[in-house]
C-alpha positions as CSV (number, residue, x, y, z in Angstrom):
1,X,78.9,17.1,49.5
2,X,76.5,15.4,46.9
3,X,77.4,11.8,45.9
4,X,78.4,11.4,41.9
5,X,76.0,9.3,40.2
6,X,77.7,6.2,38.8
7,X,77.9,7.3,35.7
8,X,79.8,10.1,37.1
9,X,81.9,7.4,38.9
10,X,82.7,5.3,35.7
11,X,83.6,8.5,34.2
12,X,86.2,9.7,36.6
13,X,87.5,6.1,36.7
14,X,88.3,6.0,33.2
15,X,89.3,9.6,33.4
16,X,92.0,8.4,36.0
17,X,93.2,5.8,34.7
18,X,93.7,7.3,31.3
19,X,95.2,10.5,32.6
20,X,98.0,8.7,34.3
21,X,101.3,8.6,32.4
22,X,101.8,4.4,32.7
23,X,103.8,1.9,30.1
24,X,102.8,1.3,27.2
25,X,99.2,3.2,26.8
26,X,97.8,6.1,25.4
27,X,98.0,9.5,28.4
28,X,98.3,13.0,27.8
29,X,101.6,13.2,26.3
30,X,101.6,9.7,24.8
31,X,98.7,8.8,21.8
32,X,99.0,5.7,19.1
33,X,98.5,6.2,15.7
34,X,94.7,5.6,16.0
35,X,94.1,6.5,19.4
36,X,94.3,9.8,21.1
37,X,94.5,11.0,24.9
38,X,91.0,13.0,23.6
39,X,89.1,10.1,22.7
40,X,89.3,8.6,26.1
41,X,87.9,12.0,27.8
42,X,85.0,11.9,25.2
43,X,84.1,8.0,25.5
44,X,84.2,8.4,29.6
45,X,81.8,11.6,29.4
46,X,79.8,9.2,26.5
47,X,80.0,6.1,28.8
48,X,78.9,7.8,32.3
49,X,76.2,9.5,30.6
50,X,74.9,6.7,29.0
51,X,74.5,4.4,32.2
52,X,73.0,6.8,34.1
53,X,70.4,7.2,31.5
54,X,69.7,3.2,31.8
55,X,69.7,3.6,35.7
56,X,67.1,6.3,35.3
57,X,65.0,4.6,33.1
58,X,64.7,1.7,35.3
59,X,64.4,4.3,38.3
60,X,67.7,4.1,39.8
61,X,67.8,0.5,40.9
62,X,70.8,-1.0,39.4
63,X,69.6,-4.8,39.7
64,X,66.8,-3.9,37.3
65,X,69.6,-2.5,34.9
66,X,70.8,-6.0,33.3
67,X,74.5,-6.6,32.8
68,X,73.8,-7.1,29.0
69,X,71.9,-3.7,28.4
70,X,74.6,-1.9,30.6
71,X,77.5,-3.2,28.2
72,X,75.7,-2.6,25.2
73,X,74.1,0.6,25.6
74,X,77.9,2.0,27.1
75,X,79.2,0.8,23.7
76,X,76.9,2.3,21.3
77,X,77.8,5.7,23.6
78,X,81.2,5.2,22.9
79,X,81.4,4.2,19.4
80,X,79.1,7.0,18.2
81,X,80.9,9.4,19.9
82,X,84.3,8.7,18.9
83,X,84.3,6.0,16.5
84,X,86.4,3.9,18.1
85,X,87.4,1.6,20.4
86,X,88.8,2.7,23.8
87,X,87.0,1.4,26.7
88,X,85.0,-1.9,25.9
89,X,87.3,-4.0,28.4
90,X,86.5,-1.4,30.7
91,X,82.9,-1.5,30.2
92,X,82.8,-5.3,30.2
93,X,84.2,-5.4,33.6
94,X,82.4,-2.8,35.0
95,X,78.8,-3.5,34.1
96,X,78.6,-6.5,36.5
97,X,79.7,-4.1,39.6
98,X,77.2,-1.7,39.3
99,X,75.4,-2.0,42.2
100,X,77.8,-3.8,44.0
101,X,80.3,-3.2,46.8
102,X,81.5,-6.7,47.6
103,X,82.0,-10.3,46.1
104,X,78.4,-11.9,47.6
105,X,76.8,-9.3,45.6
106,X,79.1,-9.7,42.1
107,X,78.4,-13.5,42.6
108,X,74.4,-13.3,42.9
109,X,74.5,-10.7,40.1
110,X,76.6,-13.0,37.6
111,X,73.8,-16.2,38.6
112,X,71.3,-14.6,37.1
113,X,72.6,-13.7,33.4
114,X,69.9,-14.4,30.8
115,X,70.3,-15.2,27.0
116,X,69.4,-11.5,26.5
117,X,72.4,-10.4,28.1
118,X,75.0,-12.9,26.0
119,X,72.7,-11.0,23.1
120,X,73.2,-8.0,24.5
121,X,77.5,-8.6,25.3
122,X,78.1,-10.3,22.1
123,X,76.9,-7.5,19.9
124,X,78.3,-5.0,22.2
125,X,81.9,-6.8,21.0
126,X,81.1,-7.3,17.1
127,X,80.5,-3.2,17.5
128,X,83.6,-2.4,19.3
129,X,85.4,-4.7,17.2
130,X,89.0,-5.4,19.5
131,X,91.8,-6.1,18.6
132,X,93.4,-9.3,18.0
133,X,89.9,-10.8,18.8
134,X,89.8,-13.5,15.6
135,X,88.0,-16.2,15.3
136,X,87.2,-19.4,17.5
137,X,85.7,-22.8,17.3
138,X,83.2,-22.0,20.2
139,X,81.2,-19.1,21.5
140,X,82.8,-17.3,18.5
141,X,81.6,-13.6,18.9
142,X,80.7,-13.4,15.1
143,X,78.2,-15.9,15.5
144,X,75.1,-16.4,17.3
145,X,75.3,-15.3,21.2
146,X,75.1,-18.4,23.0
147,X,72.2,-19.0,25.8
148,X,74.5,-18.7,28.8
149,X,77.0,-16.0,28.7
150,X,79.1,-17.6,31.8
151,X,79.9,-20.8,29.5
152,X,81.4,-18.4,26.8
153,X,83.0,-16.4,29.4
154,X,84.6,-19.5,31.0
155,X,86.0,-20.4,27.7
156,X,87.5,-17.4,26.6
157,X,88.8,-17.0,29.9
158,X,92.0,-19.3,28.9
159,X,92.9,-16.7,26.8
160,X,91.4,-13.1,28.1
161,X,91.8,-11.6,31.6
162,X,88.2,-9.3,31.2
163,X,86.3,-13.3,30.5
164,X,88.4,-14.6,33.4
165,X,87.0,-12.0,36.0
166,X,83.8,-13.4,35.0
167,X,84.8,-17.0,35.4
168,X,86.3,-16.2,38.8
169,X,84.3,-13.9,40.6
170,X,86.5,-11.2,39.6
171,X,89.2,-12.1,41.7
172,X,91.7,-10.1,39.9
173,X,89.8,-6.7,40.2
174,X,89.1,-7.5,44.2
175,X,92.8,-7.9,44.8
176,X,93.9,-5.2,42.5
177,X,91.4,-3.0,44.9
178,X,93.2,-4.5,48.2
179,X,96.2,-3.9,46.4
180,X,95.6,0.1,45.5
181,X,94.0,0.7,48.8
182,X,97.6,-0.1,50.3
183,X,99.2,1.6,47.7
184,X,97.3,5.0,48.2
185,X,97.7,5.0,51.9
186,X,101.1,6.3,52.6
187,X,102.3,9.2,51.8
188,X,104.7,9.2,48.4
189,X,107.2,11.3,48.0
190,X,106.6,13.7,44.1
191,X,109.4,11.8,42.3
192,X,107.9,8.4,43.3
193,X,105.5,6.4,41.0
194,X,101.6,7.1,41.5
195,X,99.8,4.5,42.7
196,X,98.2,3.8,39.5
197,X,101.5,3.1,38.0
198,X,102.8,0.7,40.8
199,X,99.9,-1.0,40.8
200,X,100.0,-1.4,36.5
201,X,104.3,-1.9,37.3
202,X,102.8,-5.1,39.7
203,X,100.6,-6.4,37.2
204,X,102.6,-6.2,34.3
205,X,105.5,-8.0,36.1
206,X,103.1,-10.7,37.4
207,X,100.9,-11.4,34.1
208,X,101.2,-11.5,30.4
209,X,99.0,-8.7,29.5
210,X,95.9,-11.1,27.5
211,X,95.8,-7.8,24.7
212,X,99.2,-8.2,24.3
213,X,98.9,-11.7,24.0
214,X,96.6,-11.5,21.0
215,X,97.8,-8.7,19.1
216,X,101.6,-9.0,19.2
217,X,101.9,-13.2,20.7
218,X,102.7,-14.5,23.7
219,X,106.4,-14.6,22.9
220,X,106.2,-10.8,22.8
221,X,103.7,-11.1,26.2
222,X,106.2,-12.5,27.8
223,X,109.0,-10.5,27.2
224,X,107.2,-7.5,28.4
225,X,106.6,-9.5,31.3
226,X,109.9,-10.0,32.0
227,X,111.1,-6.5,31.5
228,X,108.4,-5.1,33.6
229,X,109.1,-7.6,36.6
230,X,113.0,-6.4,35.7
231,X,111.6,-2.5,36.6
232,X,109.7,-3.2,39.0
233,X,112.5,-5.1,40.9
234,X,114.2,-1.4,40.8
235,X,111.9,0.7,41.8
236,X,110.9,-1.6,44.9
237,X,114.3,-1.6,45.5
238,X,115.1,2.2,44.8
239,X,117.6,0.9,42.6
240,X,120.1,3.9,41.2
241,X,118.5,4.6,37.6
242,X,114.9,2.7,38.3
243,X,113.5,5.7,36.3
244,X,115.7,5.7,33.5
245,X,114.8,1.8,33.3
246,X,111.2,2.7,33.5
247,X,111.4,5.5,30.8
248,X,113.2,2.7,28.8
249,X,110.9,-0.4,29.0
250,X,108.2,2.5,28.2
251,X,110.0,3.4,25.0
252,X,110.6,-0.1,24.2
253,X,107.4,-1.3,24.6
254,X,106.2,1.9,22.1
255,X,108.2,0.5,19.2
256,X,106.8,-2.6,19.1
257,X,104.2,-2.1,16.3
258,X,103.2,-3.6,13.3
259,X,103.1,-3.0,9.9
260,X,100.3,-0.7,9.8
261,X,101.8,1.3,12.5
262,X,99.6,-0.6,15.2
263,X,100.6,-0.6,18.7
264,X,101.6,-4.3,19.7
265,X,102.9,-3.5,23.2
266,X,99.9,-1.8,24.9
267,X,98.8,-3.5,28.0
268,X,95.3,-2.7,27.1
269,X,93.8,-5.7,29.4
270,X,95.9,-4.4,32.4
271,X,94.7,-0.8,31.6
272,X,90.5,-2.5,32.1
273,X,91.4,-3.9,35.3
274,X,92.9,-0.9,36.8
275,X,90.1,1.3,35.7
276,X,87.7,-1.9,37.1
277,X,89.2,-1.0,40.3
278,X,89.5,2.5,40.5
279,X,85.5,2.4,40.0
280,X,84.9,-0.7,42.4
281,X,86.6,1.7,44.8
282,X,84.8,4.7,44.2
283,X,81.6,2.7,44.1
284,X,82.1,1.1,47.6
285,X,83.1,4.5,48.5
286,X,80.0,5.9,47.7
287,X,77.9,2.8,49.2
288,X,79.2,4.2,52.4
289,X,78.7,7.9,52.3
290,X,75.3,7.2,51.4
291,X,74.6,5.3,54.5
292,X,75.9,7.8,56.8
């Protein structure tokens, strides 16, 4: 069977993790008032394609593809082909595992950032424009990139899970991936939870969501923390209505919006990771057949 490129890889990730029905975000039969199930098939076709044009130009060899022109090139892809934001997170966190299938690697790839890849990362964000990103006394993204991406990275990293994966070797991603890996090994009954949902159910009962955070506060943050921990509690338990709690927090956290209609609830950041990990697995995946 031929191996999928990585763009093909980073496509069916996003594809994945999009296509599941989880709390909170935009699936198939859930969409936001600016943000349909359709744009996230587009922007992964966009995205995939796009980074295996940059592999190709540099003949395949992912170190010579820098993070910075990985992150930005994916973004143009995405904007121009569905004028909006969907993936940037996404992209952010993937870009530094191309080429990767371990922490050694990630590490050695993150030493050797260069000012044209905090360029290159910075302008990627002032085009995808997140939200909830405002304005800060350092390393602000509307103003110049600064000369060592980590040190910006680090500092957002109080305050945005996709910087802190930068700031700590992407621990997050590497345990989410231990983490699925467990989850996708026995076999689930149908009415049970995918293991993309247990695995956003775990998160979002552990951490405040950092999107969250931003758009709607960490009061609110924290409240969907607790409810999700609250769910998750039930289903780990097989408590008697752990679906109908489930379905509920799901509703809840939809009609949290603001005035403009804007989703306040979505666990965005959480969303990043899992597709972070879907593709780290697929990638290491791939690693392997390709040595047999």
């Amino acid at each position: 069977m031929k191996t999928k490129s990585v763009g093909q890889q980073i496509q069916a990730a996003i594809l994945l993790e999009a296509s599941t029905i989880k709390l909170g975000n935009v699936h198939p039969t859930a969409s936001f008032v600016d943000m349909e199930y359709d744009h996230f098939i587009h922007a992964a076709d966009a995205i995939g394609q796009s980074i295996d044009r940059c592999l190709a130009a540099s003949n395949d060899a992912a170190c010579q593809s820098t993070v910075g022109v990985l992150v930005v090139e994916a973004t143009k892809a995405m904007v121009d082909h569905v004028g909006r934001n969907t993936s940037l997170g996404t992209i952010l966190l993937i870009a530094p595992l191309v080429g990767c299938t371990d922490r050694r690697q990630l590490q050695a790839r993150l030493s050797v950032l260069t000012p044209e890849d905090a360029a290159h990362v910075y302008e990627a964000i002032r085009m995808a424009k997140p939200g909830g990103i405002g304005t800060s006394d350092e390393h602000d993204v509307h103003a110049d990139a600064p000369l060592d991406l980590m040190i910006a990275m680090k500092h957002a990293a109080a305050y945005d899970d996709v910087a802190l994966q930068y700031a700590t070797d992407y621990e997050l991603v590497f345990q989410g991936l231990e983490s699925y890996r467990k989850l996708v090994a026995p076999s689930l009954h149908q009415e049970d939870l995918t293991p993309v949902q247990q695995l956003q159910l775990q998160w979002m009962s552990k951490r405040v969501d950092s999107l969250i955070a931003r758009k709607g506060g960490l009061k609110l943050a924290e409240e969907v923390r607790m409810r999700a921990s609250l769910v998750n509690d039930a289903w780990l338990a097989r408590a008697s209505g752990w679906r109908e709690s489930w379905q509920s927090l799901d509703s809840w956290m939809r009609q949290q919006v603001s005035s403009d209609r804007k989703q306040l609830a979505n666990p965005g950041t959480i969303a990043d990771l899992i597709a972070a990990v879907l593709f780290l697995d697929s990638h290491i995946q791939s690693s392997l057949e390709s040595e047999l």
